[in-house]
N, C-alpha and C positions, 0 to 999 in steps of 0.2 A: 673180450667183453670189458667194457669200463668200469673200475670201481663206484661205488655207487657212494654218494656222499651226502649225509645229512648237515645240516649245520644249526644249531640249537641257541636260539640269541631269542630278544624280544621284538621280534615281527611283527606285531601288532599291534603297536604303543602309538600314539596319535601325536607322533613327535617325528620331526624334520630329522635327527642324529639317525633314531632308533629305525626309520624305513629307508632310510639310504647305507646304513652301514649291513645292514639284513640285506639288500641289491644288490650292493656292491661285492659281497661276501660270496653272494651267490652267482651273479655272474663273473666274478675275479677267478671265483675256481673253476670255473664250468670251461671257462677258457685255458686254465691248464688239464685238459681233456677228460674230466671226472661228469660224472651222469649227479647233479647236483640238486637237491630240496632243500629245501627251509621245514622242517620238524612242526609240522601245524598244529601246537599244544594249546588246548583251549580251556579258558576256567573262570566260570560263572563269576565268581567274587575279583575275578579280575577283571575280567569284564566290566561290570558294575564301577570301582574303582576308575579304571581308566576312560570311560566315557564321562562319568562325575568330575572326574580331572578337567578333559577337552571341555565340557561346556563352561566350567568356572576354574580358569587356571590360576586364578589369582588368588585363591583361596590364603587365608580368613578372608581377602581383601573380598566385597562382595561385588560381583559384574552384574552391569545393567542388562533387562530383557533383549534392548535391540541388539548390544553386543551378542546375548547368548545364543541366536540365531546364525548370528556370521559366524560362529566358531562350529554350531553345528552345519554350516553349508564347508567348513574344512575342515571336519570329521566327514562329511559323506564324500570329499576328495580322498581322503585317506582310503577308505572301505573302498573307492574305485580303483584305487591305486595298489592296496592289497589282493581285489583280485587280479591281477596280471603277475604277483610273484611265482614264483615254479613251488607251488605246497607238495607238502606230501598228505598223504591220509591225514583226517585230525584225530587228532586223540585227545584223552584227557591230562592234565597239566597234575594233578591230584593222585591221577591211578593210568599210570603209559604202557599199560598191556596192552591194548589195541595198537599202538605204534606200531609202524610199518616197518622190518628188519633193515638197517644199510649194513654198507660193510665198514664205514668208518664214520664217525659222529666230531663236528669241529665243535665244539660249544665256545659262544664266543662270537661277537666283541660282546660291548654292553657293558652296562653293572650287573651281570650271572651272579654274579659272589657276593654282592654289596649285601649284608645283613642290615641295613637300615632302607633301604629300598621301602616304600611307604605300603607295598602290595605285591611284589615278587620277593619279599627277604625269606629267604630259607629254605625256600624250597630241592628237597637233595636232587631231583631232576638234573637239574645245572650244576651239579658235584659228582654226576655220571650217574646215579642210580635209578636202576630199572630201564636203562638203555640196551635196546636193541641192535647191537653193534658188536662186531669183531673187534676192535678197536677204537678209544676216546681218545681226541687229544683237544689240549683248548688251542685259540688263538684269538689275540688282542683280549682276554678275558679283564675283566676289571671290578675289586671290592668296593670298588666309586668311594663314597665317604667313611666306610670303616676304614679307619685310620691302622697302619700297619703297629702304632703304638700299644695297641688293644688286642692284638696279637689273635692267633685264628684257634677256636677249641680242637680237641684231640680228634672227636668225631668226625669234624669236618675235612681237617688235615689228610684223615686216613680215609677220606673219600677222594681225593685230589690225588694221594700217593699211586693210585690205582691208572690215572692216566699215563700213556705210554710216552706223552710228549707236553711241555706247558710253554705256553706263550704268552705274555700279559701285555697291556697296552702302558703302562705306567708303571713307575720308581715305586709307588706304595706298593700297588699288586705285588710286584720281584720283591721286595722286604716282606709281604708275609708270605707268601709260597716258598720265599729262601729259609726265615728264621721258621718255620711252622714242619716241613719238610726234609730240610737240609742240601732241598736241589734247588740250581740256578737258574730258573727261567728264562726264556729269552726275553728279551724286549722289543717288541715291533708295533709297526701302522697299525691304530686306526686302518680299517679296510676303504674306509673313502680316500683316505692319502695313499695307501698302498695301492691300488685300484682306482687311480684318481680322475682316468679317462672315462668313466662310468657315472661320475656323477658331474664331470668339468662340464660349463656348457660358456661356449662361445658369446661374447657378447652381443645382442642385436641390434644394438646403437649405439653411440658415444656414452659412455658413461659417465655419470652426471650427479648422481642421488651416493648416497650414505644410507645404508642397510642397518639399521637399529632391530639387534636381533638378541630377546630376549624379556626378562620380566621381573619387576621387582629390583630394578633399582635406584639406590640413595638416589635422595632428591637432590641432595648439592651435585651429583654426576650429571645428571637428566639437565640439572642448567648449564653446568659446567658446556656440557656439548651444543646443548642448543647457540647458546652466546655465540662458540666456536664456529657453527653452522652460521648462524646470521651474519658474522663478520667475516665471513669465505663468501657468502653469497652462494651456499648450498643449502640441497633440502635432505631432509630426515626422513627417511623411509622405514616404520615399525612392520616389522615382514611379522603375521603369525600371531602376535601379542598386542594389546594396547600398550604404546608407553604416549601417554599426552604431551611429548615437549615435544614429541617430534612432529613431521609438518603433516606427515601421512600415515594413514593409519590404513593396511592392507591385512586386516584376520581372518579373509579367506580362503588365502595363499595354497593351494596343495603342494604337495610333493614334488612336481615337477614344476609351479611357478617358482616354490624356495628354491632349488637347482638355478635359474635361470634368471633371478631376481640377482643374486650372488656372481653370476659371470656379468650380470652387467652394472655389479656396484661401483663405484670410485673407490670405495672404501669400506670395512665393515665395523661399530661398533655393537659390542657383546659382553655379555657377563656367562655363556652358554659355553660347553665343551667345544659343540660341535660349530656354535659360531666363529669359532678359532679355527678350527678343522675346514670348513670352507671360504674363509680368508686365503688361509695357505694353500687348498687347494686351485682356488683362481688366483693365486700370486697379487693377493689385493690385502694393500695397508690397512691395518685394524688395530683395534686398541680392546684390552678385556678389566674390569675389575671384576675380581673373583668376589661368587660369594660363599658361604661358609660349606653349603650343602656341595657345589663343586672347587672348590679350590684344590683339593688333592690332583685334579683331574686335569685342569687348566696349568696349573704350576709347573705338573709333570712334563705335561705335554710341551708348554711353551722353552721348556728347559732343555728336553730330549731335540729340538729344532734351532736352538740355541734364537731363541724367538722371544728370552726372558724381558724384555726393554719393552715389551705390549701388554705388559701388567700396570697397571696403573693403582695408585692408591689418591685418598683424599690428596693429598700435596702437590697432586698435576696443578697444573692451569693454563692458560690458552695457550702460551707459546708450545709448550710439550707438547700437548695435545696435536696442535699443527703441526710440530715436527712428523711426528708418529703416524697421522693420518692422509699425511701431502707427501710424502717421501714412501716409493716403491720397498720392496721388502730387499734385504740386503742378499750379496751372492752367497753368506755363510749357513744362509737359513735353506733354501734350497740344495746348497751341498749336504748339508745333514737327514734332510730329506732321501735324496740322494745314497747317502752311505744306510740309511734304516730301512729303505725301499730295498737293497740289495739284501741284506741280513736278515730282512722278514720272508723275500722272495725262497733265500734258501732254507730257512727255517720251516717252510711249509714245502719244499720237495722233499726235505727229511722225515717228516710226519706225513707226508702223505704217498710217501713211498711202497 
């Protein structure tokens, strides 16, 4: 009989990262021969929250009525998209005595651990408590913007001690599981990059557009690219979000056009985690300027793939920009890929042993 395997992340968040790394997670292990669910935790006030999110993402910034339609026709992509995941029982997010017993619990990827999370911070669920499980281990887990500087409290710490295996997705997470703990984490994929054949999708035509994927950023950026577009004789594709500079604006996009919007980019510009993470996963030139809430994230990540040259600050200008977004991604980036796809593969036959 197969081990039965839950996996405990944020499944239901109305974001492109958060329902492909929950799929990916899900069938990445299901394929090494585990009977696998997604842990179906549900909680009214989150609820509430993350729909308030999807319809006005731009918050304080205030969106217009016809905008806030199109975001709800890709929030009910999402909800169709949710049901075809493998759930298990739902339970409550609050009180997981109803949870269904497995025999081993992944928590992980995500920000699980982020204490600023604007509506999951704290919750001891994703620090293993009250799990129904023979065994916890995380993998790719992520504190997102609690800074390792700010160090993790005792309580918390001696709830993590308790797992029999840790794997974080980023340098910050291993700094505070390392100094908070005294053990070494591993470091691995993102389950999209790690499981990359799952969410990769072929391109359907000649690729031609520039995917502008994300929200909220500087204005001098948003010219910066535009200029750069008009003088390539490209167009600007806003997948998911309004950005006005670009030529297209697509906020109905579900989960499976984001997938396929991205294998058929030329290119990706992002300020998004996960806008980085399917760059590299279709081997498509991007450029990212971080902002404050993910920079621990994007820094990490672009660092661990030796990918650091697609951060950009104010002091780009057209010629960089060209280099970065007209020149294929280098063979150092993929070899590093490469050697962290190998090290997270074994790290999870170790844990899931």
């Amino acid at each position: 009989m197969s081990q039965k395997v839950g996996v405990l992340t944020f499944h239901r968040c109305i974001n492109y990262g958060s329902y492909w790394q929950a799929r990916c997670s899900a069938e990445g292990l299901a394929e090494r021969g585990v009977d696998v669910v997604l842990l179906d935790h549900h909680s009214e006030r989150v609820n509430w929250a993350e729909w308030r999110c999807a319809l006005q993402p731009l918050l304080p910034t205030p969106v217009p009525p016809a905008d806030r339609r199109l975001y709800a026709a890709k929030a009910r992509k999402f909800f169709e998209a949710f049901a075809k995941l493998p759930m298990s029982r739902p339970f409550h997010l609050e009180n997981p005595s109803s949870m269904e017993p497995v025999d081993t619990v992944v928590v992980g990827s995500d920000e699980v651990w982020n204490f600023r999370h604007p509506w999951y911070a704290g919750y001891p669920l994703f620090f293993g408590e009250g799990l129904k499980a023979d065994r916890v281990v995380a993998y790719a887990a992520s504190f997102g913007s609690h800074d390792a500087a700010d160090a993790l409290d005792r309580r918390w710490a001696e709830r993590l001690q308790r797992f029999e295996a840790l794997a974080v997705r980023d340098e910050n997470s291993r700094q505070l599981v390392q100094g908070a703990l005294g053990r070494e984490p591993e470091l691995v994929l993102d389950p999209c990059l790690q499981f990359a054949h799952v969410c990769r999708r072929d391109p359907t035509d000649q690729p031609r557009d520039v995917v502008v994927y994300g929200h909220s950023f500087p204005a001098w950026f948003g010219s910066l690219v535009r200029r750069w577009a008009e003088a390539a004789g490209l167009r600007l594709v806003s997948l998911g979000y309004r950005n006005d500079w670009a030529h297209e604006q697509r906020l109905t996009a579900g989960p499976e056009e984001f997938a396929q919007a991205m294998g058929n980019a030329l290119a990706v510009v992002t300020n998004f985690f996960h806008g980085c993470v399917f760059a590299l996963v279709n081997s498509k030139p991007f450029v990212c300027i971080p902002s404050a809430y993910r920079s621990n994230k994007v820094q990490n990540l672009t660092r661990a793939v030796a990918a650091e040259d697609r951060l950009i600050g104010e002091d780009a200008g057209l010629s960089r920009l060209d280099d970065l977004l007209c020149e294929p991604l280098g063979p150092s980036v993929q070899g590093a890929i490469d050697a962290m796809r190998r090290r997270s593969g074994a790290y999870l036959d170790h844990a899931l042993a």
